[in-house]
PDB file of N, CA, C, O and CB in Angstrom:
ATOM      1  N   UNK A   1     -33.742   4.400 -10.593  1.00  0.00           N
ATOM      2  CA  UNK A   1     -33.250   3.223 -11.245  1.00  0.00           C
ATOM      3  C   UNK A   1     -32.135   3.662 -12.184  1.00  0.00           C
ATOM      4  O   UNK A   1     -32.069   4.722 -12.808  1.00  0.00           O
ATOM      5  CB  UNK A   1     -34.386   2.471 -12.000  1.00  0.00           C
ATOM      6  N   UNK A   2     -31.276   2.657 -12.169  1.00  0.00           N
ATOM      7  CA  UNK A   2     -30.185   2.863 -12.662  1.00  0.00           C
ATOM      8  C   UNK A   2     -29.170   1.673 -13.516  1.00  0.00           C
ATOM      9  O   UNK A   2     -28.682   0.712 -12.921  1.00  0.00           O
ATOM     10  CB  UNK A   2     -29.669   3.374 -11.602  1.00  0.00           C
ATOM     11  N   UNK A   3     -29.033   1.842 -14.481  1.00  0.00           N
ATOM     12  CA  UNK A   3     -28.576   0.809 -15.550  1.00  0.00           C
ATOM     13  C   UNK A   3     -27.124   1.157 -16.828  1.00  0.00           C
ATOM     14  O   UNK A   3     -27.168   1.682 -17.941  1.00  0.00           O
ATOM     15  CB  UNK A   3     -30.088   0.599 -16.432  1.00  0.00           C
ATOM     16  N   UNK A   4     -26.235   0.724 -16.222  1.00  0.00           N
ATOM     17  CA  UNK A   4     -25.143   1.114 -16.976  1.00  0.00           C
ATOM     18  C   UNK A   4     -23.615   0.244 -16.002  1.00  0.00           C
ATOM     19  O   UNK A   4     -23.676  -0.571 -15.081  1.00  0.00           O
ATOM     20  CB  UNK A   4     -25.187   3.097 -17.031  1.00  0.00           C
ATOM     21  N   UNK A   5     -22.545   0.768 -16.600  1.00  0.00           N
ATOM     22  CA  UNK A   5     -21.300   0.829 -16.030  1.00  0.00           C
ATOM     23  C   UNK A   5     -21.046   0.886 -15.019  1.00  0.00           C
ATOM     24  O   UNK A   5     -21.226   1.999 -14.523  1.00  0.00           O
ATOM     25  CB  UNK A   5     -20.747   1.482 -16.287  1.00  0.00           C
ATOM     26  N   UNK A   6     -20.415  -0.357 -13.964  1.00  0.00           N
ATOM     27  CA  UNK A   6     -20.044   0.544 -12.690  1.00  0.00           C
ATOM     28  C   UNK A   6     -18.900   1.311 -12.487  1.00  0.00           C
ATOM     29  O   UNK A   6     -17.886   0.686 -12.799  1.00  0.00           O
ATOM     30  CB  UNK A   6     -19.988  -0.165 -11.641  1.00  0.00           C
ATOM     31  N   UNK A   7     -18.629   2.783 -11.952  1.00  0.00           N
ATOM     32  CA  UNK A   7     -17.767   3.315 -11.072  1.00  0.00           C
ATOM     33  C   UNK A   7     -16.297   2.781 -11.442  1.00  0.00           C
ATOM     34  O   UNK A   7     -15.602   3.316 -12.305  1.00  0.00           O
ATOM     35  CB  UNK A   7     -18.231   2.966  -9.649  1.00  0.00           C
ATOM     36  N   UNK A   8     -16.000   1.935 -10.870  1.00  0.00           N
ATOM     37  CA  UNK A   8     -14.919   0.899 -10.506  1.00  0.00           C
ATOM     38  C   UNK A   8     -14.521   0.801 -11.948  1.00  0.00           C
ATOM     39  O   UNK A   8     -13.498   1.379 -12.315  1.00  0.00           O
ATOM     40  CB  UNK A   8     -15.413  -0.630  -9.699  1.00  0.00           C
ATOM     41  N   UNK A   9     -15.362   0.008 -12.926  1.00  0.00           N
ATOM     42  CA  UNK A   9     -14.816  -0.534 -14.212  1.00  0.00           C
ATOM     43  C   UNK A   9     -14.022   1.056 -14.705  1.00  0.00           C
ATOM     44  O   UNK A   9     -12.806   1.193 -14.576  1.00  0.00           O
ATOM     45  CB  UNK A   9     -16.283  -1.263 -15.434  1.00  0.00           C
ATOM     46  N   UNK A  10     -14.818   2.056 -15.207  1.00  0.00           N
ATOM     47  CA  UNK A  10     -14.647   3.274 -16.021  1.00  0.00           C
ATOM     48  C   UNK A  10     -13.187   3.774 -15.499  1.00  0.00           C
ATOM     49  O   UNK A  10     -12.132   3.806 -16.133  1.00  0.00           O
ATOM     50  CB  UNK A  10     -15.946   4.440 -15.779  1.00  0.00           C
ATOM     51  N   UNK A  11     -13.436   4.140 -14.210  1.00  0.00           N
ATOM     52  CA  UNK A  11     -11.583   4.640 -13.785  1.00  0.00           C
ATOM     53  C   UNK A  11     -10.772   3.449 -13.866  1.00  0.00           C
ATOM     54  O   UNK A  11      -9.774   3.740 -13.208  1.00  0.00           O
ATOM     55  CB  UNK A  11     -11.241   5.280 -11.977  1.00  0.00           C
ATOM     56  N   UNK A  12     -10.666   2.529 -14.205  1.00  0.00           N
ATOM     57  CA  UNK A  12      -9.632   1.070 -14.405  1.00  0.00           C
ATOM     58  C   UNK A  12      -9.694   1.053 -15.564  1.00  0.00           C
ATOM     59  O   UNK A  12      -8.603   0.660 -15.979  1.00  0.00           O
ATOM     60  CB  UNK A  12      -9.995  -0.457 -13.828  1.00  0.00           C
ATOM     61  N   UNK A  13     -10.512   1.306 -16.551  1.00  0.00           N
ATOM     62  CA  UNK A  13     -10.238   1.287 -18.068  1.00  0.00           C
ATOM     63  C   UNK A  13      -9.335   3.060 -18.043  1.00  0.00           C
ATOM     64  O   UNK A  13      -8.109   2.970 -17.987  1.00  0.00           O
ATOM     65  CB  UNK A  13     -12.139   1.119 -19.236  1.00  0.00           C
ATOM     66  N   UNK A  14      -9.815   4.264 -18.075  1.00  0.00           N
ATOM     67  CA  UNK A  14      -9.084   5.422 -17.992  1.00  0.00           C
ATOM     68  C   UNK A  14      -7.841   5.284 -17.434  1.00  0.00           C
ATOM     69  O   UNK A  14      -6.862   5.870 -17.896  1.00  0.00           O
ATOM     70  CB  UNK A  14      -9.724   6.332 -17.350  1.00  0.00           C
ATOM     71  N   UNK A  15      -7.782   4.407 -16.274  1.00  0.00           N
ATOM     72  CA  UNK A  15      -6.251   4.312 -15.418  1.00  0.00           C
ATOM     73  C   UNK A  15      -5.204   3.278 -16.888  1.00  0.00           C
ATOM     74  O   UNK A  15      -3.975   3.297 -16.958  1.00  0.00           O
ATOM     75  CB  UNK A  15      -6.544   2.985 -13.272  1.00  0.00           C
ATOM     76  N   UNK A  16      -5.832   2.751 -17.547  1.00  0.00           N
ATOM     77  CA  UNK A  16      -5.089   1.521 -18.326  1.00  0.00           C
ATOM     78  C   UNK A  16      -5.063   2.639 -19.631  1.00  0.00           C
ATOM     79  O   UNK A  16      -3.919   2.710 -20.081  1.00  0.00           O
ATOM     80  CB  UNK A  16      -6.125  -0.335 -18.565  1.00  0.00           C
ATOM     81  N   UNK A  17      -5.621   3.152 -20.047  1.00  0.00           N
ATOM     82  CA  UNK A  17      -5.871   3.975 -21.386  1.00  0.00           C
ATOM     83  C   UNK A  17      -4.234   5.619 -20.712  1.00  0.00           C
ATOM     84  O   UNK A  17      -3.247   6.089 -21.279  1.00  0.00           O
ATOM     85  CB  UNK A  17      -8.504   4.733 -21.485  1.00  0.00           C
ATOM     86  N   UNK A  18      -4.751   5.799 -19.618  1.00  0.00           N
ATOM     87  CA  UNK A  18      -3.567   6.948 -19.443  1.00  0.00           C
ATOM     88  C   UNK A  18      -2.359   6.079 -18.942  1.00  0.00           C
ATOM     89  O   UNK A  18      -1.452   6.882 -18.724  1.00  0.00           O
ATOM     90  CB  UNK A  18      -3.972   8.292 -18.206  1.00  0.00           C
ATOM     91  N   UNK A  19      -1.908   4.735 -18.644  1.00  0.00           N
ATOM     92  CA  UNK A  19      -1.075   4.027 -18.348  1.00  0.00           C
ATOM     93  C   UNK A  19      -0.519   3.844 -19.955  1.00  0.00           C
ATOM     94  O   UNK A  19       0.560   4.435 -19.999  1.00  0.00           O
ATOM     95  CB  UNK A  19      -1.597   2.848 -17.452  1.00  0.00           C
ATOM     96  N   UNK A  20      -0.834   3.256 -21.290  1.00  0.00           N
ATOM     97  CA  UNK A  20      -0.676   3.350 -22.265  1.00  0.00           C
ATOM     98  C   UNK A  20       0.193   4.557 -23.388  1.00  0.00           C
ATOM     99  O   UNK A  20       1.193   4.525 -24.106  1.00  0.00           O
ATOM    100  CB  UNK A  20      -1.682   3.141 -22.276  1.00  0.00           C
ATOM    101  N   UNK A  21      -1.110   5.794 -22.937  1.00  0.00           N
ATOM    102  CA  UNK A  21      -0.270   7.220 -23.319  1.00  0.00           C
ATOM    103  C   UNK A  21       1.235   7.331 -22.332  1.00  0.00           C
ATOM    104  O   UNK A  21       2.328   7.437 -22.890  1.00  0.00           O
ATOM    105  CB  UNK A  21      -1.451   8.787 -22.872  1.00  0.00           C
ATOM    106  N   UNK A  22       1.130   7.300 -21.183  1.00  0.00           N
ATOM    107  CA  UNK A  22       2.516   8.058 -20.236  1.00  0.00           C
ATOM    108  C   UNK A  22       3.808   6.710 -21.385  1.00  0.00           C
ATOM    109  O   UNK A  22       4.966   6.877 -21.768  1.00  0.00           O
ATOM    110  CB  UNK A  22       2.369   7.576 -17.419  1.00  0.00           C
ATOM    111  N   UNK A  23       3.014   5.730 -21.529  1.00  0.00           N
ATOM    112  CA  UNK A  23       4.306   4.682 -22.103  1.00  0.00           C
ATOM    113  C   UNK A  23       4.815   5.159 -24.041  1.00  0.00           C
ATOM    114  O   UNK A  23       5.703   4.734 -24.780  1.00  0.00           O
ATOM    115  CB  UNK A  23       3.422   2.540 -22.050  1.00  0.00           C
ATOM    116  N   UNK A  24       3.951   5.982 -24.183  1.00  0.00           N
ATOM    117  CA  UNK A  24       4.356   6.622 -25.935  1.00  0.00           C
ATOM    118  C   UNK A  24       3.396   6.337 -26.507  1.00  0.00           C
ATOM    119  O   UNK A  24       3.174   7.233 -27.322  1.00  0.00           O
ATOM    120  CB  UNK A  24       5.611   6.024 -26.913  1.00  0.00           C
ATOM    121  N   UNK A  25       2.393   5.298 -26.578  1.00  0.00           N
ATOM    122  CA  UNK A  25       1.361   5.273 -27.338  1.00  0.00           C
ATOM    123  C   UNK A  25       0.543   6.621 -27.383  1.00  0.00           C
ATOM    124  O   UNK A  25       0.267   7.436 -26.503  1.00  0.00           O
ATOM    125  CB  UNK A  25       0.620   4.195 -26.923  1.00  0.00           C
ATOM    126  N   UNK A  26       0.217   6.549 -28.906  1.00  0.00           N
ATOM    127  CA  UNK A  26      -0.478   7.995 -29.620  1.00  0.00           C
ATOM    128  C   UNK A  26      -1.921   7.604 -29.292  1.00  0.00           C
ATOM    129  O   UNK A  26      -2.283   6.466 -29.591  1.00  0.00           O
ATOM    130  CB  UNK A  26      -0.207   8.294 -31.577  1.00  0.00           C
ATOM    131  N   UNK A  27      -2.594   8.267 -28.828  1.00  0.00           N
ATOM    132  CA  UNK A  27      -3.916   8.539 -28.136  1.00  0.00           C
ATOM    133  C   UNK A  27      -5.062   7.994 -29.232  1.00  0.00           C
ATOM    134  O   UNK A  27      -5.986   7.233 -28.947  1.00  0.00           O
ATOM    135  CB  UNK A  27      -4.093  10.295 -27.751  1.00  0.00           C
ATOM    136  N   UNK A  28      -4.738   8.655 -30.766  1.00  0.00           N
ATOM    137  CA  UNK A  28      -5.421   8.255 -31.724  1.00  0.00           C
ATOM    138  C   UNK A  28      -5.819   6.838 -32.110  1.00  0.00           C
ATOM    139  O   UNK A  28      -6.809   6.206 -32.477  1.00  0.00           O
ATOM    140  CB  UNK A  28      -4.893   8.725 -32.530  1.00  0.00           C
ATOM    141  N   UNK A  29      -4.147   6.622 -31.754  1.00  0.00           N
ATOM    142  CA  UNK A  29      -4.111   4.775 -32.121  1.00  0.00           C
ATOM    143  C   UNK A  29      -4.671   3.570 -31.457  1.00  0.00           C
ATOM    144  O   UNK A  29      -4.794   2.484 -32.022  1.00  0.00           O
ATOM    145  CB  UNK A  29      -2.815   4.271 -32.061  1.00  0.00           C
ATOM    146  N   UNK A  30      -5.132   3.916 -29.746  1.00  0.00           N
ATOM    147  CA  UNK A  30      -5.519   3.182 -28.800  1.00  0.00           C
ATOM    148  C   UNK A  30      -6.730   2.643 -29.267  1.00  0.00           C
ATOM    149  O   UNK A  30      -7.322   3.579 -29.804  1.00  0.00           O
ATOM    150  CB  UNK A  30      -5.582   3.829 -27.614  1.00  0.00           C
ATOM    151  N   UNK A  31      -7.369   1.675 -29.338  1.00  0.00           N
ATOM    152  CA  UNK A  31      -8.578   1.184 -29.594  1.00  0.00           C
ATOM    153  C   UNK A  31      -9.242   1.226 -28.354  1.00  0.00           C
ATOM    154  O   UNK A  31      -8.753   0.968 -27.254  1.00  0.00           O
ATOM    155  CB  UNK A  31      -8.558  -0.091 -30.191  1.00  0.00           C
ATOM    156  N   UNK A  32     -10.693   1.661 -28.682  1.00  0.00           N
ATOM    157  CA  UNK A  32     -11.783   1.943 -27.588  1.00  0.00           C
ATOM    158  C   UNK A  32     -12.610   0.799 -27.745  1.00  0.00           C
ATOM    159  O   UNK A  32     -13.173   0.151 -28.628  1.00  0.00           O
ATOM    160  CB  UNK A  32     -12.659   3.348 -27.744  1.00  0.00           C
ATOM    161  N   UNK A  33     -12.390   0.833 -26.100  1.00  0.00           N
ATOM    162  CA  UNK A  33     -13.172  -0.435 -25.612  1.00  0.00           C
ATOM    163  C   UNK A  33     -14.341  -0.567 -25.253  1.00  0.00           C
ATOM    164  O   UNK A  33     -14.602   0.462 -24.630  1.00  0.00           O
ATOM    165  CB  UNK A  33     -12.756  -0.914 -24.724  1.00  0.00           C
ATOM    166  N   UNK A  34     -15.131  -1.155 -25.268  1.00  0.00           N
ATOM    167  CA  UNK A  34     -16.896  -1.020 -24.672  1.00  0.00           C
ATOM    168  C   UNK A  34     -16.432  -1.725 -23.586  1.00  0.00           C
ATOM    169  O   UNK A  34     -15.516  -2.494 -23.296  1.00  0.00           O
ATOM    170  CB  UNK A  34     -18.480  -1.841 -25.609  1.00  0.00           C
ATOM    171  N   UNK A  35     -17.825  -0.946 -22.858  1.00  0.00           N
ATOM    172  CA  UNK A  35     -17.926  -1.780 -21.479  1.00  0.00           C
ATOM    173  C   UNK A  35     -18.265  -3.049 -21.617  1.00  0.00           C
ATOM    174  O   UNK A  35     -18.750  -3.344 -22.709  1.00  0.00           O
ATOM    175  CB  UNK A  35     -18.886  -1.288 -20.532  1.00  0.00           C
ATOM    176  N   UNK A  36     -18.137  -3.996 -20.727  1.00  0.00           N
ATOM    177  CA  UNK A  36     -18.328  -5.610 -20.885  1.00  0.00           C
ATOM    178  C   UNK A  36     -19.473  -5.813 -19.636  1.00  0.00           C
ATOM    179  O   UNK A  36     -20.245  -6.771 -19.595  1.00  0.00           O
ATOM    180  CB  UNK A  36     -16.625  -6.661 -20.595  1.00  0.00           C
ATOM    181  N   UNK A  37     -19.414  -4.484 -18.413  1.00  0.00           N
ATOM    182  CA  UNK A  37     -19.932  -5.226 -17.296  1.00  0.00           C
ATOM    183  C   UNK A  37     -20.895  -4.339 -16.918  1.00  0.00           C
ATOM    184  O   UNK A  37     -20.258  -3.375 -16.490  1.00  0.00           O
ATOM    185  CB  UNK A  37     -18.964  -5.616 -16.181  1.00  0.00           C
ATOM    186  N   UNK A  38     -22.009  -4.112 -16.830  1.00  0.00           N
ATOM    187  CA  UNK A  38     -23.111  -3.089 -16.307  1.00  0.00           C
ATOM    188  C   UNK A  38     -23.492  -4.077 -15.284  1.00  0.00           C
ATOM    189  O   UNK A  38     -23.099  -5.225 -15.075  1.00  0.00           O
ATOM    190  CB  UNK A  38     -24.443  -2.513 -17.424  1.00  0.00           C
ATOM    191  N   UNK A  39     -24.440  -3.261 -14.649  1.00  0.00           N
ATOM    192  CA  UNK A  39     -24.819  -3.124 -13.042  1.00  0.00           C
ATOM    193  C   UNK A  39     -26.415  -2.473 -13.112  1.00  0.00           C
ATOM    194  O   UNK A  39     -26.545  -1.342 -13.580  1.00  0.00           O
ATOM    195  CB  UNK A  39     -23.557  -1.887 -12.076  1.00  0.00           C
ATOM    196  N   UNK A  40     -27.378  -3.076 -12.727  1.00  0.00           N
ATOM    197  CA  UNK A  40     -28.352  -2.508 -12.230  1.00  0.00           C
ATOM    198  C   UNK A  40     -28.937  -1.997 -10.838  1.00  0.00           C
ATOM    199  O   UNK A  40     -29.098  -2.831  -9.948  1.00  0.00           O
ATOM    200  CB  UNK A  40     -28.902  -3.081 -12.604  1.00  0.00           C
ATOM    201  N   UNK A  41     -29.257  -0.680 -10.615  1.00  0.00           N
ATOM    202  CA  UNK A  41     -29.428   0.346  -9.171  1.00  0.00           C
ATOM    203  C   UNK A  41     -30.708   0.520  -8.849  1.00  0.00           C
ATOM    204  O   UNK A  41     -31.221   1.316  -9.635  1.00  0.00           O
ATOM    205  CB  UNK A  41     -28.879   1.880  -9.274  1.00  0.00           C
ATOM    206  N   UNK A  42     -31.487   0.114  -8.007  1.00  0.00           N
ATOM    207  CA  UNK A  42     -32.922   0.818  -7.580  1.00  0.00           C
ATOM    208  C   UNK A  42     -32.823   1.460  -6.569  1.00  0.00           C
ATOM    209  O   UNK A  42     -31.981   1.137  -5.731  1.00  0.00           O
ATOM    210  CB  UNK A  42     -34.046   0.001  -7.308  1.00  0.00           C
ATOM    211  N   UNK A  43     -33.547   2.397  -6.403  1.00  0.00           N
ATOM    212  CA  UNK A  43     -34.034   3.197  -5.122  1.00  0.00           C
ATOM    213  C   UNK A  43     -34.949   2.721  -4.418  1.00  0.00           C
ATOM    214  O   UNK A  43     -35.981   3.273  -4.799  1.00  0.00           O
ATOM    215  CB  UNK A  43     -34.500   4.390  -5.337  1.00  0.00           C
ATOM    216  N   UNK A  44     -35.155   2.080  -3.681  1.00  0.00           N
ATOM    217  CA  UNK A  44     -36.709   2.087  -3.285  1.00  0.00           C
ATOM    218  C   UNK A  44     -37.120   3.330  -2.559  1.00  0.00           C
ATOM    219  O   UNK A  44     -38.043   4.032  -2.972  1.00  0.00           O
ATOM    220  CB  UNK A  44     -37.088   0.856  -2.329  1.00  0.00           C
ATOM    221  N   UNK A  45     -36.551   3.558  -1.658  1.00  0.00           N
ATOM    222  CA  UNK A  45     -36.741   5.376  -1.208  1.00  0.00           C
ATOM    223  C   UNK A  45     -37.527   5.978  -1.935  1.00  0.00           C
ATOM    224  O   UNK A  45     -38.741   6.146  -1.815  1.00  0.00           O
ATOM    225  CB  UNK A  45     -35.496   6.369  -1.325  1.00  0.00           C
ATOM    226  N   UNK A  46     -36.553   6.434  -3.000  1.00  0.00           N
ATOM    227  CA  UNK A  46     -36.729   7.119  -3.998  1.00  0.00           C
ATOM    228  C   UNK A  46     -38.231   6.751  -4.835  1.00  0.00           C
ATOM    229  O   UNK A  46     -39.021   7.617  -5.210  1.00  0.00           O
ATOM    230  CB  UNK A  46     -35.468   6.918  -4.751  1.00  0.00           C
ATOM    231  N   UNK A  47     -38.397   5.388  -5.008  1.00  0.00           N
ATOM    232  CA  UNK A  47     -39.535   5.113  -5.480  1.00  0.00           C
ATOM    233  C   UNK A  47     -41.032   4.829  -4.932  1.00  0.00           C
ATOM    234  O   UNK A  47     -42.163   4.614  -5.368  1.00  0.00           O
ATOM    235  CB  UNK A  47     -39.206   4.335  -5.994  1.00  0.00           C
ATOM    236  N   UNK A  48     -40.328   4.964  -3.685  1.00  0.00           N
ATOM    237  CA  UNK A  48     -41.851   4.952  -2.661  1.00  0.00           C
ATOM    238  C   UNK A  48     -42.124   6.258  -2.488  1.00  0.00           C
ATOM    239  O   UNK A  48     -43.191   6.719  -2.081  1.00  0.00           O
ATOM    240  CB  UNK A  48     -41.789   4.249  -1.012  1.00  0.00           C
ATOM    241  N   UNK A  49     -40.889   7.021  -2.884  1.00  0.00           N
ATOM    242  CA  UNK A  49     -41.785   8.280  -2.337  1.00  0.00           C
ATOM    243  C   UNK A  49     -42.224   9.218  -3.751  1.00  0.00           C
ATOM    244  O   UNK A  49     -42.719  10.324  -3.533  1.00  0.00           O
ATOM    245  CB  UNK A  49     -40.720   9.367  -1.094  1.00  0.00           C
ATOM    246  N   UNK A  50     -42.119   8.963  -4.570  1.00  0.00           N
ATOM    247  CA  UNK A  50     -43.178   8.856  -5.985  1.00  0.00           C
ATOM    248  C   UNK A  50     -44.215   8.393  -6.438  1.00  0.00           C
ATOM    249  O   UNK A  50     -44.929   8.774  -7.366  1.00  0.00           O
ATOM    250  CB  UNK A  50     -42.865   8.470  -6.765  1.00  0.00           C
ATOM    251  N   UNK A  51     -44.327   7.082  -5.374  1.00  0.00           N
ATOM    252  CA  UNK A  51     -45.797   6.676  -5.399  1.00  0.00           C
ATOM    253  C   UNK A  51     -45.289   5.055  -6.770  1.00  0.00           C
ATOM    254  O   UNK A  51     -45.981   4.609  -7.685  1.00  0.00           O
ATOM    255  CB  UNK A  51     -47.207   8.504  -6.180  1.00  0.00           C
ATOM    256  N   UNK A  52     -44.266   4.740  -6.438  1.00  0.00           N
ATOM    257  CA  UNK A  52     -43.608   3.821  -7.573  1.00  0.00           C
ATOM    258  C   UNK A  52     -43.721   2.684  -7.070  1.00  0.00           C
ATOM    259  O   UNK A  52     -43.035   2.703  -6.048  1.00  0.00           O
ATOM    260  CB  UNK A  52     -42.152   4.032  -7.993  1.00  0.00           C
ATOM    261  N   UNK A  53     -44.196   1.686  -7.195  1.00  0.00           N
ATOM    262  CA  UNK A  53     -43.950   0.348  -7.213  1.00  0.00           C
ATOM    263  C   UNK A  53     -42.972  -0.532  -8.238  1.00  0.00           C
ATOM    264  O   UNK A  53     -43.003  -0.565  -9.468  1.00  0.00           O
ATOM    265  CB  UNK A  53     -45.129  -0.072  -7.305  1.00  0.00           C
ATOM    266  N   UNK A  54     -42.264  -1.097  -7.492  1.00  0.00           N
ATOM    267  CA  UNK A  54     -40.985  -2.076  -8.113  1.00  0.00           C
ATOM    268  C   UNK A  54     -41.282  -3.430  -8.180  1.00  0.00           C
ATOM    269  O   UNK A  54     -41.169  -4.140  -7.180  1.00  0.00           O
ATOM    270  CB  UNK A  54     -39.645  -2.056  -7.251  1.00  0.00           C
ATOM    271  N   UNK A  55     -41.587  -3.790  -9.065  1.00  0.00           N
ATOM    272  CA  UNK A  55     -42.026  -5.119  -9.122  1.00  0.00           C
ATOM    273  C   UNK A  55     -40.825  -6.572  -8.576  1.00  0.00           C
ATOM    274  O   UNK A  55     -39.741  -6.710  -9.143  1.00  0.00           O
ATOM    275  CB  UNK A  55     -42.453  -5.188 -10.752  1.00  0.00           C
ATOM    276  N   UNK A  56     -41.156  -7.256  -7.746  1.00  0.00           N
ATOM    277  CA  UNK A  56     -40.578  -8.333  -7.252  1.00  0.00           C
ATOM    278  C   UNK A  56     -39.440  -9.082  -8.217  1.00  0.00           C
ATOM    279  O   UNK A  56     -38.397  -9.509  -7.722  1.00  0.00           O
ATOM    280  CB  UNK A  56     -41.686  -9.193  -6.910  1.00  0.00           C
ATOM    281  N   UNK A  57     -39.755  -9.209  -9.726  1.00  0.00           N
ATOM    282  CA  UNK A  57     -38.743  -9.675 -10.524  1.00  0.00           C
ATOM    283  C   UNK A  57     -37.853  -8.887 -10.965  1.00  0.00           C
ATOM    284  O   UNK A  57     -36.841  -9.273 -11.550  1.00  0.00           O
ATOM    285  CB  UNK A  57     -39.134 -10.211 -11.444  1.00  0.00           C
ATOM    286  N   UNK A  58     -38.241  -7.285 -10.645  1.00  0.00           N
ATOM    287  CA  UNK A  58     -36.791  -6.565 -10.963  1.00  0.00           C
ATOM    288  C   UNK A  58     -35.805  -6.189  -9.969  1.00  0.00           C
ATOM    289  O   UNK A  58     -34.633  -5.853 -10.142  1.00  0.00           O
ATOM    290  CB  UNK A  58     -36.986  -5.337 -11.584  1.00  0.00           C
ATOM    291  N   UNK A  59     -36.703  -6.341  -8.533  1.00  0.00           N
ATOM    292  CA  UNK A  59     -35.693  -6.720  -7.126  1.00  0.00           C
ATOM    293  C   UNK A  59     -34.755  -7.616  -7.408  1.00  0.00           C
ATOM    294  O   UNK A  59     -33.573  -7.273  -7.415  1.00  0.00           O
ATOM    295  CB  UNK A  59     -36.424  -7.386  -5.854  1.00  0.00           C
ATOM    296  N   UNK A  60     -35.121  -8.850  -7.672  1.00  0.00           N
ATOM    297  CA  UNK A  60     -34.308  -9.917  -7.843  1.00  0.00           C
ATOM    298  C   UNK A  60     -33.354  -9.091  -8.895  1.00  0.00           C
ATOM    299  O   UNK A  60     -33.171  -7.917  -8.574  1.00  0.00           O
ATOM    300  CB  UNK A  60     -35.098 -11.372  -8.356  1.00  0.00           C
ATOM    301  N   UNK A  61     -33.115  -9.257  -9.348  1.00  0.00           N
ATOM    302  CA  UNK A  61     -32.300  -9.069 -10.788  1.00  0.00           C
ATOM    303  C   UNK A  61     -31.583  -7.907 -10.363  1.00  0.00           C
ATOM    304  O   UNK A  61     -30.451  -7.931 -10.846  1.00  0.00           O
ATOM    305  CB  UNK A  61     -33.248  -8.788 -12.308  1.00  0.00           C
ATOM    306  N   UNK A  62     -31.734  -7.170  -9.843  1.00  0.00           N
ATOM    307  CA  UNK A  62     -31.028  -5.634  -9.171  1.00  0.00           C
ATOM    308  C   UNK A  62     -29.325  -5.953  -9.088  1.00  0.00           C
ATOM    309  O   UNK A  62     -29.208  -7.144  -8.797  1.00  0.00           O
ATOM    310  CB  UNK A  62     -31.746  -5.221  -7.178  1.00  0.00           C
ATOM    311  N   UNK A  63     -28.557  -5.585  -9.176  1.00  0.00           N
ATOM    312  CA  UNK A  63     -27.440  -5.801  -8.361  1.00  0.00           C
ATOM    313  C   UNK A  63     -26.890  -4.766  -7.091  1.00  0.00           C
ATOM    314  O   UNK A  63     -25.844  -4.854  -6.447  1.00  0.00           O
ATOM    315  CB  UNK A  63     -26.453  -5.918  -9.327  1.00  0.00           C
ATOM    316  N   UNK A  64     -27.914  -3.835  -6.991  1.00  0.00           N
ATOM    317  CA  UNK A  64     -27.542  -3.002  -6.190  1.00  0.00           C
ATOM    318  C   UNK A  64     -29.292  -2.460  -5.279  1.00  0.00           C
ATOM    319  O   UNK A  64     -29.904  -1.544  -5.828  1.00  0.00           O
ATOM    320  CB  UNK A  64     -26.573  -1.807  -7.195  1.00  0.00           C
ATOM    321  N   UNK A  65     -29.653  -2.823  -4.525  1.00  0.00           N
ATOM    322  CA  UNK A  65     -30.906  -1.943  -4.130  1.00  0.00           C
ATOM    323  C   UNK A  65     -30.607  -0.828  -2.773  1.00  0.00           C
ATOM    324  O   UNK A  65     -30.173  -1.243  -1.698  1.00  0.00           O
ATOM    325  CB  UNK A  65     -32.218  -3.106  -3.672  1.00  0.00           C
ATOM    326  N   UNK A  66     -30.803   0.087  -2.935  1.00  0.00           N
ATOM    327  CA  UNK A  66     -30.908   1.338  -2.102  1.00  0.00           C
ATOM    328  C   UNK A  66     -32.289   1.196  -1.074  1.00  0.00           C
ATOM    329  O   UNK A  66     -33.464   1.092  -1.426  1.00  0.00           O
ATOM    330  CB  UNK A  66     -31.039   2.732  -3.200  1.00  0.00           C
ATOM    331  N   UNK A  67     -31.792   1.226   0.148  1.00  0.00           N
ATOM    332  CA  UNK A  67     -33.492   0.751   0.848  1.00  0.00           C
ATOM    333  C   UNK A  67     -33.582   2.513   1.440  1.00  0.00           C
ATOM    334  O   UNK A  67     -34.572   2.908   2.056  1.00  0.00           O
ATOM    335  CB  UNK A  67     -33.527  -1.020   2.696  1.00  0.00           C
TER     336      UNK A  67
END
């Protein structure tokens, strides 16, 4: 299981943050941004073969399940 940032967002914020520096902005001065968009990951694989049960309401809610 997995709960955070996706992939995609992190290199598009870094691509916009080193798009900024190459233009003269001082690295110091850039304001840091929080993420806005997380993503939740299950395994089931992974959790059946631990002996894990995933309960039906956190299937739903998943945005990503691994079968």
């Amino acid at each position: 299981m997995s709960y955070g940032t996706s992939l995609e967002s992190r290199i598009q914020r870094i691509a916009d943050y080193i798009g900024r520096i190459l233009k003269g902005a001082s690295p110091g001065e850039i304001p840091i941004d929080m993420p806005t968009k997380f993503g939740l990951t299950l395994n089931l694989a992974t959790a059946r073969a631990i002996g894990i049960t995933i309960p039906q309401s956190l299937l739903l809610r998943a945005d990503e399940v691994i079968r």
